[in-house]
C-alpha positions in Angstrom: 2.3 29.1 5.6 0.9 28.3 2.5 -2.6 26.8 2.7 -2.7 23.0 0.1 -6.3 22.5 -1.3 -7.3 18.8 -1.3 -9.9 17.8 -3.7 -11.7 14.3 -3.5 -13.4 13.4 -6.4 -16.9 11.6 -5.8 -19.0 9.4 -8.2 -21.3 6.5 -7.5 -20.2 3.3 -6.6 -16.7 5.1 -4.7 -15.4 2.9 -2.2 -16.5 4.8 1.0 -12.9 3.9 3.0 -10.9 5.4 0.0 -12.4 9.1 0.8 -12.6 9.2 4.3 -9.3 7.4 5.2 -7.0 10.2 3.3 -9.7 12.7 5.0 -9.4 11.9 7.8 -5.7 12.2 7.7 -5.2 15.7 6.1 -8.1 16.5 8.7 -5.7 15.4 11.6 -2.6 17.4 9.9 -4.7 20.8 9.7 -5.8 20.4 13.2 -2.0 19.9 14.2 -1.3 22.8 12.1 -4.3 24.8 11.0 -4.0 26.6 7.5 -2.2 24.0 6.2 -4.6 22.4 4.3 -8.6 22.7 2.5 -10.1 20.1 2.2 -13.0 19.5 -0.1 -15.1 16.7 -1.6 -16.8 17.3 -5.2 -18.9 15.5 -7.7 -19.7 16.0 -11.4 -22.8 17.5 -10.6 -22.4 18.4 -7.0 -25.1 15.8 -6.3 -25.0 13.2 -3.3 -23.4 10.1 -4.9 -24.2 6.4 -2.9 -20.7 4.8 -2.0 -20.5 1.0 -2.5 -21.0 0.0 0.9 -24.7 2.1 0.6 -23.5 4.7 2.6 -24.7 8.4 0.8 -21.8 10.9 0.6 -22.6 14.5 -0.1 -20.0 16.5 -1.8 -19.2 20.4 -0.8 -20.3 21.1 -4.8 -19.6 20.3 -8.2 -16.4 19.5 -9.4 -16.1 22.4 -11.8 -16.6 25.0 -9.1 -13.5 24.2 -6.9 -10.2 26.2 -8.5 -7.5 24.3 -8.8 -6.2 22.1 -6.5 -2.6 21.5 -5.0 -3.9 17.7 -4.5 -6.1 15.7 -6.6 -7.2 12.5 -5.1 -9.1 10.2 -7.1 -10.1 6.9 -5.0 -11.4 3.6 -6.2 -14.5 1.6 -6.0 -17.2 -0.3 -8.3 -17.2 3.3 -9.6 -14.1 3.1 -11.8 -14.7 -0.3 -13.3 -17.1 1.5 -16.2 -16.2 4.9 -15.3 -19.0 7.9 -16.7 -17.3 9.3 -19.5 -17.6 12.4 -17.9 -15.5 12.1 -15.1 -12.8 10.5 -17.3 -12.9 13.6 -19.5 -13.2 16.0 -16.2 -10.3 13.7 -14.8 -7.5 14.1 -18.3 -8.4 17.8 -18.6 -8.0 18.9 -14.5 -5.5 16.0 -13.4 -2.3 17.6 -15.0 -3.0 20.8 -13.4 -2.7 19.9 -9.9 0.5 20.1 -8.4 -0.1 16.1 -7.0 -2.1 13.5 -8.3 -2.9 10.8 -6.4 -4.8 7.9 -6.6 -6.5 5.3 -4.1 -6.9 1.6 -4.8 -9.0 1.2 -8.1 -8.6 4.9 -8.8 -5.8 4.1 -10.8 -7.8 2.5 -13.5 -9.7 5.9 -13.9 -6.3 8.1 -14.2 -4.9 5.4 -16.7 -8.7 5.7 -18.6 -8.0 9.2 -18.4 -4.4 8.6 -20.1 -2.3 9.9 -17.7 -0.4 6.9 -16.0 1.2 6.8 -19.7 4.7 6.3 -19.1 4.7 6.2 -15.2 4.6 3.8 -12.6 2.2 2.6 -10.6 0.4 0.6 -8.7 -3.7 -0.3 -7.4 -5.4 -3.1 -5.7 -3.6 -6.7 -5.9 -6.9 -8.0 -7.2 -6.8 -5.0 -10.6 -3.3 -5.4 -10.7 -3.1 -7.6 -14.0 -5.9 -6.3 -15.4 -4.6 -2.5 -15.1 -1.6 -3.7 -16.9 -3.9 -5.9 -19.6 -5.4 -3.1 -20.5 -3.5 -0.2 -20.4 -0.1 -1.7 -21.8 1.8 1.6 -21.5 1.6 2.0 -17.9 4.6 0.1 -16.0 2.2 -1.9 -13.4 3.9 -2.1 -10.0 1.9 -5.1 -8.1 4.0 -5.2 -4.9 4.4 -2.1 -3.3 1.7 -0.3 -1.2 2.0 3.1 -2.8 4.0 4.6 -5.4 5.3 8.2 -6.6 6.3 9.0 -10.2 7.0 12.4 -10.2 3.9 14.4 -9.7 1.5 11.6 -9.9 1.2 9.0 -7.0 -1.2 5.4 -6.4 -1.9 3.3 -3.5 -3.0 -0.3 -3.2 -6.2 -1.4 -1.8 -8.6 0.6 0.2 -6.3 1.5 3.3 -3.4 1.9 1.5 -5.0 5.2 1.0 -4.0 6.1 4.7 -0.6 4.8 4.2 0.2 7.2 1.1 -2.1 10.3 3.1 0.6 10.0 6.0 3.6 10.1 3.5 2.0 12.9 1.3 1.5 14.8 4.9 5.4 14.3 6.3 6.5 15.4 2.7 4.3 18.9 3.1 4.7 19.4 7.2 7.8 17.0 7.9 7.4 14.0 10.3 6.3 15.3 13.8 2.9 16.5 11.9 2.6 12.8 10.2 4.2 11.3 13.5 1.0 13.3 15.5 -1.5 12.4 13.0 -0.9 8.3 13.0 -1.0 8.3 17.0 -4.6 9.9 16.9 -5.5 7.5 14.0 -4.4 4.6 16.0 -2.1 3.3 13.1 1.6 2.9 12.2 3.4 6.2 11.1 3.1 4.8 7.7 4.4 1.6 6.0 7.4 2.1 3.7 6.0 2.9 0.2 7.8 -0.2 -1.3 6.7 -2.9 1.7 4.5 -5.4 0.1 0.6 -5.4 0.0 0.2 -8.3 2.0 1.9 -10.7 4.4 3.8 -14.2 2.6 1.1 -16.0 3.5 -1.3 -13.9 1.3 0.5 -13.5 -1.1 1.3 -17.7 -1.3 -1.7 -19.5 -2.1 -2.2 -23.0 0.4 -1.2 -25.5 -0.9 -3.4 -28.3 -1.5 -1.9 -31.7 -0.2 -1.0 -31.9 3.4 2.9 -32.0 3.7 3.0 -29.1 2.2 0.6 -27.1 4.0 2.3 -28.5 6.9 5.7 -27.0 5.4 4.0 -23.4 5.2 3.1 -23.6 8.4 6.5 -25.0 9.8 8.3 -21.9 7.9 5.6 -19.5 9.6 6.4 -20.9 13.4 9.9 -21.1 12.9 11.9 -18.7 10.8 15.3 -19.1 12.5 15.5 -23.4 11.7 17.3 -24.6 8.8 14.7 -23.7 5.9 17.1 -25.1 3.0 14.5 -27.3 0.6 16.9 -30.3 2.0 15.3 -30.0 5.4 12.1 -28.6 3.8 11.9 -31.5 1.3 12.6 -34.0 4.5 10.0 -32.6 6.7 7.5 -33.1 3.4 8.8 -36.9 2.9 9.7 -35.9 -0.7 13.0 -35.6 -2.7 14.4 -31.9 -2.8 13.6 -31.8 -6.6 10.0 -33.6 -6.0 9.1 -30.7 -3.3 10.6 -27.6 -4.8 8.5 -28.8 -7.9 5.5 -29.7 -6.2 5.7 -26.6 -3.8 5.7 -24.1 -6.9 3.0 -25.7 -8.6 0.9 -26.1 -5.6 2.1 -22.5 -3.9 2.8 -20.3 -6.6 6.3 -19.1 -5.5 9.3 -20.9 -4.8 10.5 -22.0 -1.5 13.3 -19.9 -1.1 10.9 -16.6 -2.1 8.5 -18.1 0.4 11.1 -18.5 3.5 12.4 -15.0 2.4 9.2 -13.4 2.6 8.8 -15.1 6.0 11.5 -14.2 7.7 11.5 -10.3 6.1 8.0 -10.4 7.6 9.1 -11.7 11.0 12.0 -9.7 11.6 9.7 -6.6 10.8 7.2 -7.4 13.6 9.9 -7.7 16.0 11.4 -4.5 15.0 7.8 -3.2 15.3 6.6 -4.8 18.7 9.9 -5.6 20.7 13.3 -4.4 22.1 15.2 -7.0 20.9 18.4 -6.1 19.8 18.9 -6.1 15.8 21.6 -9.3 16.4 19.4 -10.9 18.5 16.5 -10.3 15.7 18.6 -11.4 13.1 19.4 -14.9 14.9 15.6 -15.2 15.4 14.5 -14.3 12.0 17.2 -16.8 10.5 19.8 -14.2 9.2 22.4 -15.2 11.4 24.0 -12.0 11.1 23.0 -8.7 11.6 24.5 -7.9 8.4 22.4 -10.1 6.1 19.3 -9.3 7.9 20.5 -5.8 6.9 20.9 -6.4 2.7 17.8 -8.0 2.8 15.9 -5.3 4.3 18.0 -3.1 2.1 16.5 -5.3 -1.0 13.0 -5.5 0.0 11.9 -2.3 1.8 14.7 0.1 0.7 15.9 0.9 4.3 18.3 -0.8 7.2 17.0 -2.2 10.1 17.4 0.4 12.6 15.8 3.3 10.2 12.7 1.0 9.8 12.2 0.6 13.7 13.1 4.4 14.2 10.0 5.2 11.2 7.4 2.4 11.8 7.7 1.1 15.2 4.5 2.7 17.0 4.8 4.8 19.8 4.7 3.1 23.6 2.3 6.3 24.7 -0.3 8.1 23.4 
């Protein structure tokens, strides 16, 4: 079996969570199948480097004696924001040579500093989302998904995001017993689909100021399966149809329709995940109707049916 060397780059101001989340999971993979992976942590200097949480993280040596790696992974943190020219450099002369190239949260910003999200896409933190894409116009910025593979070269969202793409990056290598294995003894999911969304519809709404309408969100939240046109919506608001589909955007930053659809894909999910329902019965509940539209909108939104979804992401009843 061949052995995959996994180099974490270190620098001060790293977001602690970014290194040892992905760690920790090729750690659990070689322990479920030793000689499968290496696993080391480097800095420019092969000096301690002080993570932004304070915590001091000392690297296995300097970045320039570890050969190259099958894995790259860059993570984020204040670290990236004003990046030592160094580790850029180090970064656009070693990242092409790995076989992967992956980034966590912020550590996007370095590879496209580095010039080599050129031409792909990708994706970071929700928060460096627009700014990634201000300032580095030739990268196609991504702000939804929670990771993202183009070609060689992969990104994740915020901070545990890093876990989510770890797990992937593991089922690719060691298929999805290993990956199944790893997210029981982490205590998380097997691994979110790469294209689910960052956060849940209500983060990714913004409240919305005057009463009625927060009253709306919250009306849509507790019950996805009622009649959720913006007739009944605008109604339950006191306001025309064309008054509260106005008023809701401005106030909400989406639309109503986006914002019942993101509610009910979100719903539907968690029963998937945490029940036995049956896929009609779920539908009917998450205000489908039919098993079939719940269906095309998974389809839309997360790239997979239904029943695939609960067979990947729905955790395991025993440990």
């Amino acid at each position: 079996m061949t052995q995959r060397t996994v180099l974490v780059v270190l620098f001060d101001g790293v977001q602690s969570l970014d290194v040892s989340g992905p760690v920790e999971v090729f750690a659990g993979a070689e322990t479920y199948a030793p000689g499968t992976y290496r696993i080391r942590t480097a800095s420019l200097d092969g000096a301690p480097v002080r993570a932004s949480s304070g915590l001091t993280l000392v690297p296995d040596g300097p970045l320039d004696a570890v050969p190259r790696p099958h894995t790259l992974l860059v993570p984020g943190g204040q670290g990236t924001r004003r990046p030592d020219p160094r580790l850029r450099d180090w970064v656009r002369a070693h990242g092409p040579r790995a076989d992967r190239l992956v980034s966590v949260c912020t550590g996007a910003i370095l590879l496209a500093e580095a010039g080599l999200l050129d031409g792909r896409r990708a994706t970071t933190h929700w928060a460096y989302c627009a700014k990634l894409a201000r300032d580095h116009p030739a990268v196609e910025v991504d702000p939804d998904p929670v990771y993202v593979r183009d070609g060689h070269v992969a990104t994740s969202a915020g901070v545990t995001a890093g876990i989510d793409l770890a797990l992937a990056l593991v089922e690719e290598d060691l298929g999805r017993d290993a990956a199944l294995a790893v997210a029981r003894h982490l205590v998380v999911f097997l691994r979110r689909p790469g294209n689910q969304a960052q956060f849940s519809a209500q983060l990714a709404a913004q409240t919305a100021q005057r009463e009625p309408l927060r009253d709306v969100q919250q009306w849509i939240t507790e019950h996805p399966g009622a009649d959720l046109t913006v007739e009944a919506l605008a109604a339950r608001a006191r306001l025309s149809p064309r008054h509260f589909a106005r008023a809701f955007r401005t106030e909400t930053g989406t639309t109503p329709g986006r914002y019942v659809d993101r509610v009910r894909l979100e719903h539907a999910r968690r029963l998937l995940e945490d029940t036995a329902d049956g896929v009609e019965e779920i539908s009917r509940a998450s205000g489908y109707g039919t098993p079939e539209a719940m269906r095309r909108a998974f389809l839309k939104a997360l790239g997979t049916a239904p029943a695939e979804y609960r067979r990947r992401f729905r955790p395991a009843t025993t440990p």
